[in-house]
C-alpha positions as a Markdown table, in Angstrom:
| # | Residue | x | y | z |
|---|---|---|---|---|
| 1 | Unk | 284.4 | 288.1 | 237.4 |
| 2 | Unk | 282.9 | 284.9 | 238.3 |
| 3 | Unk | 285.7 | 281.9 | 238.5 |
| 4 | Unk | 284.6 | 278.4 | 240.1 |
| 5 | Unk | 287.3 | 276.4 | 241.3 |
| 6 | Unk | 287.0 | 273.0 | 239.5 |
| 7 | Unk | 288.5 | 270.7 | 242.5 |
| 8 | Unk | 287.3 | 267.2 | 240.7 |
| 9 | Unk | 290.2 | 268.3 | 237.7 |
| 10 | Unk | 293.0 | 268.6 | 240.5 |
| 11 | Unk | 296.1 | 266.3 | 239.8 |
| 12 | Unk | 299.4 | 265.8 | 241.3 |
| 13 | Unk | 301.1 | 268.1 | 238.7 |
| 14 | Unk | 299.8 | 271.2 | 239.7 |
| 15 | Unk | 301.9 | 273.6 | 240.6 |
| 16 | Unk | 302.3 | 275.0 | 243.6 |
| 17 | Unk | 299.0 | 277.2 | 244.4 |
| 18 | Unk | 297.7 | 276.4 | 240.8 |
| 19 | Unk | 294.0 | 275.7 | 240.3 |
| 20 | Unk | 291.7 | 274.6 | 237.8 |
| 21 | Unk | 289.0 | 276.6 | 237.2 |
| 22 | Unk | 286.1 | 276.9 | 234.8 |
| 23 | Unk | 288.3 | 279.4 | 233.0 |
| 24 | Unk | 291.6 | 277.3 | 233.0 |
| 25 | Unk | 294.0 | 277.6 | 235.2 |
| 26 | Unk | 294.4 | 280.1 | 237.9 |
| 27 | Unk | 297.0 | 280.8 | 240.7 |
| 28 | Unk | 295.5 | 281.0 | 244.1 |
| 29 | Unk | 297.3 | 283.7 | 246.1 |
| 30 | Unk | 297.9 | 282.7 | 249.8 |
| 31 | Unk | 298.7 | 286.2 | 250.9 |
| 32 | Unk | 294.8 | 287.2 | 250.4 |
| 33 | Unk | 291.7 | 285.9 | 252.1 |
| 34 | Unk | 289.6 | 283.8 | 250.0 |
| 35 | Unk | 287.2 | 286.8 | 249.7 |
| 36 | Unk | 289.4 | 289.0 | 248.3 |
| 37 | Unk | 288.8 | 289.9 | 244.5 |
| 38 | Unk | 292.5 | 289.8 | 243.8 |
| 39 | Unk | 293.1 | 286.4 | 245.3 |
| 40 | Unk | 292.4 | 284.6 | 242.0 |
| 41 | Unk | 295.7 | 285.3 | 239.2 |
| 42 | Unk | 295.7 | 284.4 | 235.5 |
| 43 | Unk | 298.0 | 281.8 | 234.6 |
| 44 | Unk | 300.7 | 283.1 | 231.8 |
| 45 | Unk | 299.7 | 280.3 | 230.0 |
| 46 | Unk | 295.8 | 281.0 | 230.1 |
| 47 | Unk | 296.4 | 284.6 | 229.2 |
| 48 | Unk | 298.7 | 283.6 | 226.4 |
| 49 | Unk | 296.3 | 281.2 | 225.2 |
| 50 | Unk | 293.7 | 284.1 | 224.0 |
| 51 | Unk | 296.8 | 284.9 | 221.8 |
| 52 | Unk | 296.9 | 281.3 | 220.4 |
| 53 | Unk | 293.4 | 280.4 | 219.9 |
| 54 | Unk | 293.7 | 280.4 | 215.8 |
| 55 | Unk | 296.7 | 278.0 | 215.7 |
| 56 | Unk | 294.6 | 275.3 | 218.1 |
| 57 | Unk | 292.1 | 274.4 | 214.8 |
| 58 | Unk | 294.9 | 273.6 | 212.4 |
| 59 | Unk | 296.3 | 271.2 | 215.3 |
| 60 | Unk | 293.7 | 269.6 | 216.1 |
| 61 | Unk | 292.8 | 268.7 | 212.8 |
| 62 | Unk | 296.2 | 267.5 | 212.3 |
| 63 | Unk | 295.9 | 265.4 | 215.2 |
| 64 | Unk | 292.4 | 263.9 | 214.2 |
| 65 | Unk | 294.5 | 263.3 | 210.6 |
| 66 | Unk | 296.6 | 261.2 | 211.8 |
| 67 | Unk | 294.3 | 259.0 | 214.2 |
| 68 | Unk | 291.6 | 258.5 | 211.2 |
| 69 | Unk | 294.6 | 257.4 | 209.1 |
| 70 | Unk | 295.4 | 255.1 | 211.8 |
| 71 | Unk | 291.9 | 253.5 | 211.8 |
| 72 | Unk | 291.0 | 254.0 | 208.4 |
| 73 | Unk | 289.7 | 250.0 | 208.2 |
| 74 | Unk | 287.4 | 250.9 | 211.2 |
| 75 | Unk | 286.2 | 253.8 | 209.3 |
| 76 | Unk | 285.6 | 252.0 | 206.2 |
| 77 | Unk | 283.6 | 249.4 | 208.0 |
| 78 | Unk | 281.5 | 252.2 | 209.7 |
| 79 | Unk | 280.2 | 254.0 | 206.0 |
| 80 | Unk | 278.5 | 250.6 | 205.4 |
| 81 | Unk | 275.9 | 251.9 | 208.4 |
| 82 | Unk | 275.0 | 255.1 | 208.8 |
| 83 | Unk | 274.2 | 254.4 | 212.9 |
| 84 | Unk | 278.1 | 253.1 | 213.1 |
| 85 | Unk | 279.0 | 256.1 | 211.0 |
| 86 | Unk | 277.4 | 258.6 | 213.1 |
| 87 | Unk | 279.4 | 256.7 | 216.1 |
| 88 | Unk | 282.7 | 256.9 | 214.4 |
| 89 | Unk | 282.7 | 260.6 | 213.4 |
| 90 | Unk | 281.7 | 261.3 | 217.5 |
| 91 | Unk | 284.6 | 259.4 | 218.6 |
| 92 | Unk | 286.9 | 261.2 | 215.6 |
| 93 | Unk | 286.2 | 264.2 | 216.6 |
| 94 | Unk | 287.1 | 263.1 | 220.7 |
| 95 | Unk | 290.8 | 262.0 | 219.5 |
| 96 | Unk | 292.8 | 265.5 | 219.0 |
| 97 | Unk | 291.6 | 266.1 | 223.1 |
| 98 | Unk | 292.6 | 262.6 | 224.2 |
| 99 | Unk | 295.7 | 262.7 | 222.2 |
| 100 | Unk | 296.6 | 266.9 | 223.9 |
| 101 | Unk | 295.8 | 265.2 | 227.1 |
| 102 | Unk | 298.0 | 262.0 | 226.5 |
| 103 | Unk | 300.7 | 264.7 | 225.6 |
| 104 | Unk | 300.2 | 267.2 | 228.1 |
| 105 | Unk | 300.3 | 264.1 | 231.0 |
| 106 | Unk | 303.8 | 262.7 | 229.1 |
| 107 | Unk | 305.0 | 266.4 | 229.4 |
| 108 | Unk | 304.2 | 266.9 | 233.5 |
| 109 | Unk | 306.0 | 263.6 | 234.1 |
| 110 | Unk | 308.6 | 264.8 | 232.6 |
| 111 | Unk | 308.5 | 267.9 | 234.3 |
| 112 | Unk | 308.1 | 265.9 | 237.5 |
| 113 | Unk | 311.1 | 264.0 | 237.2 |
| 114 | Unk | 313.3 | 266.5 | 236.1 |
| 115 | Unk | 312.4 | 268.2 | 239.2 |
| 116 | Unk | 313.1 | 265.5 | 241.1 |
| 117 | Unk | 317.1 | 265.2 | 239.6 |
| 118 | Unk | 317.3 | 269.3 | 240.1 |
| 119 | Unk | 316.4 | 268.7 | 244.2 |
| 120 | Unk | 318.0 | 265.3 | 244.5 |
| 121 | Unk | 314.9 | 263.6 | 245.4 |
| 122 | Unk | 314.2 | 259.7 | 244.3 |
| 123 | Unk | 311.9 | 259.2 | 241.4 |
| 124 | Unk | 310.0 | 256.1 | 239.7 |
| 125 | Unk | 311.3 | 255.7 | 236.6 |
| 126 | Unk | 309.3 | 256.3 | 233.7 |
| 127 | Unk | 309.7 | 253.9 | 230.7 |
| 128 | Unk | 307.7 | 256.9 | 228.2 |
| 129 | Unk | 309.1 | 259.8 | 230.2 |
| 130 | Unk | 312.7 | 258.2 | 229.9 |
| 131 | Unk | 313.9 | 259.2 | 226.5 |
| 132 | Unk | 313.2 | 262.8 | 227.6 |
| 133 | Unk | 314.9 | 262.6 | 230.9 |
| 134 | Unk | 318.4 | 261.4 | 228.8 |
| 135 | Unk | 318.0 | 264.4 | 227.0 |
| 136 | Unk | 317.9 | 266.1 | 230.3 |
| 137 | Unk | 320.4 | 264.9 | 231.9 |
| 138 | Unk | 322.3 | 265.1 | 228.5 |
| 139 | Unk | 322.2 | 269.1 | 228.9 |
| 140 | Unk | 323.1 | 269.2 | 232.3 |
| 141 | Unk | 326.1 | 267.3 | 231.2 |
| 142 | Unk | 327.2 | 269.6 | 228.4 |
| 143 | Unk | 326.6 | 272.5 | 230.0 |
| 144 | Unk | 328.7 | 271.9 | 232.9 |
| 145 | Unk | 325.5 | 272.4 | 235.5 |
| 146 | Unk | 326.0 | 271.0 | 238.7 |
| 147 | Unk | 323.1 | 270.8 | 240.6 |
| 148 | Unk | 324.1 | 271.7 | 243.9 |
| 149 | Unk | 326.0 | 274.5 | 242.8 |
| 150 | Unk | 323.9 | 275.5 | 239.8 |
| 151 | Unk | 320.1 | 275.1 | 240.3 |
| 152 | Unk | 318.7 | 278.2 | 242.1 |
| 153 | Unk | 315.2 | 276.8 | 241.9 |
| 154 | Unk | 313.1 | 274.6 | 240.0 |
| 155 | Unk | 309.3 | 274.4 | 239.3 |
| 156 | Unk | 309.1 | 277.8 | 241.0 |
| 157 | Unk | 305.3 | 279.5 | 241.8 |
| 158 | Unk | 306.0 | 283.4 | 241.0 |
| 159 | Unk | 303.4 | 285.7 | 241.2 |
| 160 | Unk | 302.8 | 289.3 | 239.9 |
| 161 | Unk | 300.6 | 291.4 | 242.4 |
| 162 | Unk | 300.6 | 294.2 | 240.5 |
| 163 | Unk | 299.6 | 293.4 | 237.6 |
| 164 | Unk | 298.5 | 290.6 | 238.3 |
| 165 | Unk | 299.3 | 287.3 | 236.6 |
| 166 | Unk | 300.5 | 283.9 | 238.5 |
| 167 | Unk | 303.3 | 281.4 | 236.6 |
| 168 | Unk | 305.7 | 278.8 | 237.0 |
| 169 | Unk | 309.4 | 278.7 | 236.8 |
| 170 | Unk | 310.9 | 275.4 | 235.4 |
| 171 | Unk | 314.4 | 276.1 | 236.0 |
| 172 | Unk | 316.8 | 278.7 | 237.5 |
| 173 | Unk | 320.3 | 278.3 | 236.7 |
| 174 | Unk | 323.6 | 279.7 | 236.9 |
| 175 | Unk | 325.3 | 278.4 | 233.2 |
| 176 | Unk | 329.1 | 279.7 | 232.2 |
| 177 | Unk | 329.5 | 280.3 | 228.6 |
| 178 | Unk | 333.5 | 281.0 | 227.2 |
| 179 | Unk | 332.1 | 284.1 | 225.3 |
| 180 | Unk | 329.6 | 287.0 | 225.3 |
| 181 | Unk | 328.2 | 284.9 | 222.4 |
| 182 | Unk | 327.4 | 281.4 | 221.1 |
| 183 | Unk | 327.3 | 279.6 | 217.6 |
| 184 | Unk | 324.0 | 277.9 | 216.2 |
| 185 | Unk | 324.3 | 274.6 | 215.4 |
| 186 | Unk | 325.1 | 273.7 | 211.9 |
| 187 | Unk | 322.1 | 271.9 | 211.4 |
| 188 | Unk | 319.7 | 274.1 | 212.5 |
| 189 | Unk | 321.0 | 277.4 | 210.8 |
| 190 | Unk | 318.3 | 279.2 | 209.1 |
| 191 | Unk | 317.9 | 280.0 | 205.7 |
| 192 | Unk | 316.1 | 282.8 | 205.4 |
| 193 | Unk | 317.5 | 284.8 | 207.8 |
| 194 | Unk | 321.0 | 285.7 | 209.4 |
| 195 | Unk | 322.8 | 282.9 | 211.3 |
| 196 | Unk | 324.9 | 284.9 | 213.3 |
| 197 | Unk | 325.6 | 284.1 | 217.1 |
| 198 | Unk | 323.2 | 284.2 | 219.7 |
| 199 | Unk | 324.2 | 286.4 | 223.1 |
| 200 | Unk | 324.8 | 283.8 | 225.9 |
| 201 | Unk | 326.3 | 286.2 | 229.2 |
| 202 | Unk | 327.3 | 283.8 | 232.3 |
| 203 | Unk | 325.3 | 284.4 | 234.5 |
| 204 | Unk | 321.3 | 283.3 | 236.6 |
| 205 | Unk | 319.3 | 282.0 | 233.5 |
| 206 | Unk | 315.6 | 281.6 | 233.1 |
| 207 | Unk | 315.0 | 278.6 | 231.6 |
| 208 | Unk | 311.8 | 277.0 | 230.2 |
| 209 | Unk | 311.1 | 272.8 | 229.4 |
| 210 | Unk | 309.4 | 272.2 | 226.4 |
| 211 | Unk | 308.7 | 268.4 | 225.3 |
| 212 | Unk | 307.5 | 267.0 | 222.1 |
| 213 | Unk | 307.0 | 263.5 | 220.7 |
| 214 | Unk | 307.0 | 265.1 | 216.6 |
| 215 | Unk | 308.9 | 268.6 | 216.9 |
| 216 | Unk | 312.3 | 269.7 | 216.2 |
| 217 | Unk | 314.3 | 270.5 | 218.9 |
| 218 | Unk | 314.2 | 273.8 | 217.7 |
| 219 | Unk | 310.9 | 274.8 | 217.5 |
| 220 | Unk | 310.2 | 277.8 | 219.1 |
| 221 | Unk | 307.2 | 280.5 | 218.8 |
| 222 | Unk | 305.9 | 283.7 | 219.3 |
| 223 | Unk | 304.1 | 282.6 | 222.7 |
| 224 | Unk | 307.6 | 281.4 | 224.1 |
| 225 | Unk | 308.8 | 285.1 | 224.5 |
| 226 | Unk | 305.7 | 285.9 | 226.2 |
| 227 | Unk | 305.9 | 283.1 | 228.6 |
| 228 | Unk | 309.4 | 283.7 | 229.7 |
| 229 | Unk | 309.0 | 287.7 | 229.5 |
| 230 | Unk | 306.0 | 287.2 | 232.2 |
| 231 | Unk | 308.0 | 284.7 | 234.3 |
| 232 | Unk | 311.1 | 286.9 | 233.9 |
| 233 | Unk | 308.7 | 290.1 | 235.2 |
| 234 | Unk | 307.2 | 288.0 | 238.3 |
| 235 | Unk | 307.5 | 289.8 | 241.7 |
| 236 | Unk | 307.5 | 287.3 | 243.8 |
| 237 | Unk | 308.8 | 283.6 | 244.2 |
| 238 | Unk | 307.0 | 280.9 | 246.3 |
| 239 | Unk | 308.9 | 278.3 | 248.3 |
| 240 | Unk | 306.6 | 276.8 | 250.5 |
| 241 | Unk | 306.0 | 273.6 | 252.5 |
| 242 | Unk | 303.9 | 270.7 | 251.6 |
| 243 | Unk | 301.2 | 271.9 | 254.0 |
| 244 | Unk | 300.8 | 275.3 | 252.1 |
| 245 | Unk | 300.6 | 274.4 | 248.2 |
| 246 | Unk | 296.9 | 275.1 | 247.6 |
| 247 | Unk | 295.3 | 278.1 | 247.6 |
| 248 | Unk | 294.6 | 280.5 | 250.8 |
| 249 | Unk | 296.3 | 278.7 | 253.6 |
| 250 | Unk | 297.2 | 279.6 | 257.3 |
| 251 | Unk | 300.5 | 278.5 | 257.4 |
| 252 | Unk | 301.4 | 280.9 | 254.6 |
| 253 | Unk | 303.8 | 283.7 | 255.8 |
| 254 | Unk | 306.3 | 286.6 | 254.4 |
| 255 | Unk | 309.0 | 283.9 | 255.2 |
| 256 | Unk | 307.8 | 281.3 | 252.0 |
| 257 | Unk | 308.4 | 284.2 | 249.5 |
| 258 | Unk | 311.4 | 285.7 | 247.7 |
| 259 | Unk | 312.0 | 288.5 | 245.2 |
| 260 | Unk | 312.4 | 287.0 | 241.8 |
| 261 | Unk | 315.7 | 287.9 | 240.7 |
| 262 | Unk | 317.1 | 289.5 | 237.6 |
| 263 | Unk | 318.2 | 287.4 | 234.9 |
| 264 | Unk | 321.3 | 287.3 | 232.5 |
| 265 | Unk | 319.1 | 285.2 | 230.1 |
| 266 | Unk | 316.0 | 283.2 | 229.2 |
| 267 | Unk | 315.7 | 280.3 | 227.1 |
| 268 | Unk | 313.7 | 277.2 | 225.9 |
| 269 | Unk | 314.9 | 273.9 | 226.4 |
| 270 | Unk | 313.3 | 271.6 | 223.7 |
| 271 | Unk | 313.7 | 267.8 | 225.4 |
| 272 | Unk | 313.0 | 265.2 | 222.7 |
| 273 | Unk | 313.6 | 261.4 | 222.6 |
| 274 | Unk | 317.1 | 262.0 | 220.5 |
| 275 | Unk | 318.0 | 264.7 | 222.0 |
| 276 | Unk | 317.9 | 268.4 | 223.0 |
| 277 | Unk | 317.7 | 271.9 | 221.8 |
| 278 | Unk | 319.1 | 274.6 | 223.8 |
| 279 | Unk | 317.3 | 278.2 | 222.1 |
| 280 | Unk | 317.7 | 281.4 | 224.0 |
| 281 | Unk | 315.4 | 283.9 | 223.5 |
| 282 | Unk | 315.0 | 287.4 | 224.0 |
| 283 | Unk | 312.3 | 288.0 | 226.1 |
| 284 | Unk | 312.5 | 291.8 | 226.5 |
| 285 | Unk | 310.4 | 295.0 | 227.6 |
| 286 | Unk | 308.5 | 294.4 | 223.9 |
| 287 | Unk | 307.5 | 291.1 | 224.7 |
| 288 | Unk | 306.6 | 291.8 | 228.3 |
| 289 | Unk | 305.0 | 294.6 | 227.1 |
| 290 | Unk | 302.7 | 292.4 | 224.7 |
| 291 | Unk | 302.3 | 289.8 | 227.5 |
| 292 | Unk | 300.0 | 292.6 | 229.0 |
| 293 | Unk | 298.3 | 293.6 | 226.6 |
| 294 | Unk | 296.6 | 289.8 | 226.4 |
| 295 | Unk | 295.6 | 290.1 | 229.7 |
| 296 | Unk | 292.5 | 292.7 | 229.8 |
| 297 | Unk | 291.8 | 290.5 | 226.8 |
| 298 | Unk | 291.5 | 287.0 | 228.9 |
| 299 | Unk | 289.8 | 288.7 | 231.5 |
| 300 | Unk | 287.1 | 290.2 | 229.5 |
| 301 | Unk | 286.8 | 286.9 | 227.9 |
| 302 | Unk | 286.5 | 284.9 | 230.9 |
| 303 | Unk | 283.9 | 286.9 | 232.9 |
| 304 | Unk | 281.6 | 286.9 | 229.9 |
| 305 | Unk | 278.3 | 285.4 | 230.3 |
| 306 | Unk | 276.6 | 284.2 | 227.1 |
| 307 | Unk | 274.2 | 281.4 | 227.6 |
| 308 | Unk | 271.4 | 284.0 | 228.3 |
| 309 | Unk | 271.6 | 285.9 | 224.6 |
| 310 | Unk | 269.4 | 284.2 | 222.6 |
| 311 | Unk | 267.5 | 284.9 | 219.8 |
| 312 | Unk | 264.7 | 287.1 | 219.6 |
| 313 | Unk | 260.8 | 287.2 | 218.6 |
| 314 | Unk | 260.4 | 289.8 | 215.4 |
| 315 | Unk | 258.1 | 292.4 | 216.1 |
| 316 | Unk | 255.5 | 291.5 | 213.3 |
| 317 | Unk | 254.9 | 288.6 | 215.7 |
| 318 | Unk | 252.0 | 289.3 | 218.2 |
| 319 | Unk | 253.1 | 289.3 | 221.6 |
| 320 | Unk | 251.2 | 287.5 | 223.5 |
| 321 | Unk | 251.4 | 287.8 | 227.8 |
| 322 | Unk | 253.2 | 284.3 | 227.9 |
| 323 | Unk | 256.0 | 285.8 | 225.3 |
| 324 | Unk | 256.5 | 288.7 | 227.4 |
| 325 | Unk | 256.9 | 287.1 | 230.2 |
């Protein structure tokens, strides 16, 4: 499989040993030398993604929805001419990708700076991102966390070598709960289904930040318990020093990895700008189980080559020694 390193797409949110590639992102292992096949791990994320494909049209034309109905007088100035038309529909059909990006950059601040509170490191503050880090903060408040005591480890490389897959842990936490058990929220009891409680043992959680200017805080999916089952199932954890983040590196030794440790719990936490949602989730053997099963899947998909399949002359037509050629 063929994977090219995209190093122009680099930002300062990667994760640790993440990469960019031409087949999204990938977890570069520094144990391996850069010629080894295995070097180069899926992100959970990218494998999951084969899984989500279907739901990414209905979004994006949501997202274009909403951005024509917020120009609709440029658009209705653009069908006098068919040359401005033709200009308005390209850049249309642009927004859904600006507006994931703008989203996906408000969500890695976010990340950043709750990072930041979890190590007791300074951060800039973030007039957008600052919403989001009340509801933080918020959580860490009502669920008795202290950081020093609580936080095991926050934005986390783990890796899989057997497997293989590559991830990122948001949060690690020991949380106390007065019962083997905890109440949904009124407000958020479903309908359709039992509302019983939830288990919630004390105990190391895995835990999972999810941000959103327009969902509930609790919105959860199918592809949550797949992330956090594959996070949950890592091998190994990666604490290394600034000058072994990226990729192969010669600093990299035994002594910058941990085993990943078995957790009581996973969850998602749902941050949004009123609030939070706290949703754990069972991310079991079934779930981990299905986590692998995407993965032959994304890598048969990404080492596909298909710009040379194109189509063919019929055989009525004379070949000539130029056509075979």
């Amino acid at each position: 499989m063929n994977i090219t390193i995209r190093e122009d797409e680099r930002d300062q949110y990667d994760p640790s040993h993440a990469v960019p590639t031409s087949a999204g992102r990938y977890y570069c292992d520094p144990m391996l030398d850069p010629d080894d096949p295995n070097r180069m791990k899926i992100s959970v994320t990218n494998a999951i993604d084969q899984h989500m494909i279907e739901a990414l049209a209905p979004a994006a034309a949501r997202d274009t929805a909403i951005w024509l109905m917020d120009n609709l007088p440029a658009a209705v100035r653009a069908a006098a001419d068919p040359d401005d038309m033709e200009a308005f529909i390209k850049l249309a059909k642009a927004q859904y990708r600006v507006q994931w990006d703008k989203k996906a950059d408000l969500g890695s601040r976010v990340h950043n700076i709750a990072e930041a509170i979890n190590l007791g490191a300074p951060y800039i503050p973030d007039e957008e991102a600052a919403p989001f880090v009340d509801a933080y903060l918020a959580f860490l408040r009502d669920f008795g966390v202290d950081i020093r005591r609580d936080i095991k480890a926050a934005e986390c490389t783990v890796l899989n070598r057997t497997i293989p897959y590559g991830g990122t842990s948001d949060i690690w936490a020991e949380l106390r709960f007065p019962g083997p058990t905890s109440p949904i929220i009124p407000k958020f009891k479903p309908r359709a289904v039992p509302a019983g409680p939830i288990p919630t043992p004390s105990g190391l959680w895995l835990v999972d930040i999810k941000t959103s200017l327009t969902k509930p805080a609790s919105a959860v999916y199918e592809d949550h318990l797949m992330q956090l089952a594959a996070l949950r199932n890592a091998e190994v954890a990666l604490i290394c020093p600034p000058e072994c983040t990226y990729g192969e590196s010669e600093t990299h030794d035994a002594s910058h990895e941990f085993a990943v440790p078995p957790f009581v719990g996973t969850a998602i936490l749902n941050l949004r700008t009123n609030g939070y949602g706290f949703v754990p989730l069972p991310a079991d053997a079934d779930a981990f189980t299905a986590f692998c099963g995407l993965l032959p899947l994304a890598h048969y998909v990404h080492g596909l080559e298909m710009r040379g399949f194109k189509p063919i002359q019929p055989p009525s037509k004379t070949t000539t020694r130029k056509d075979a050629a």
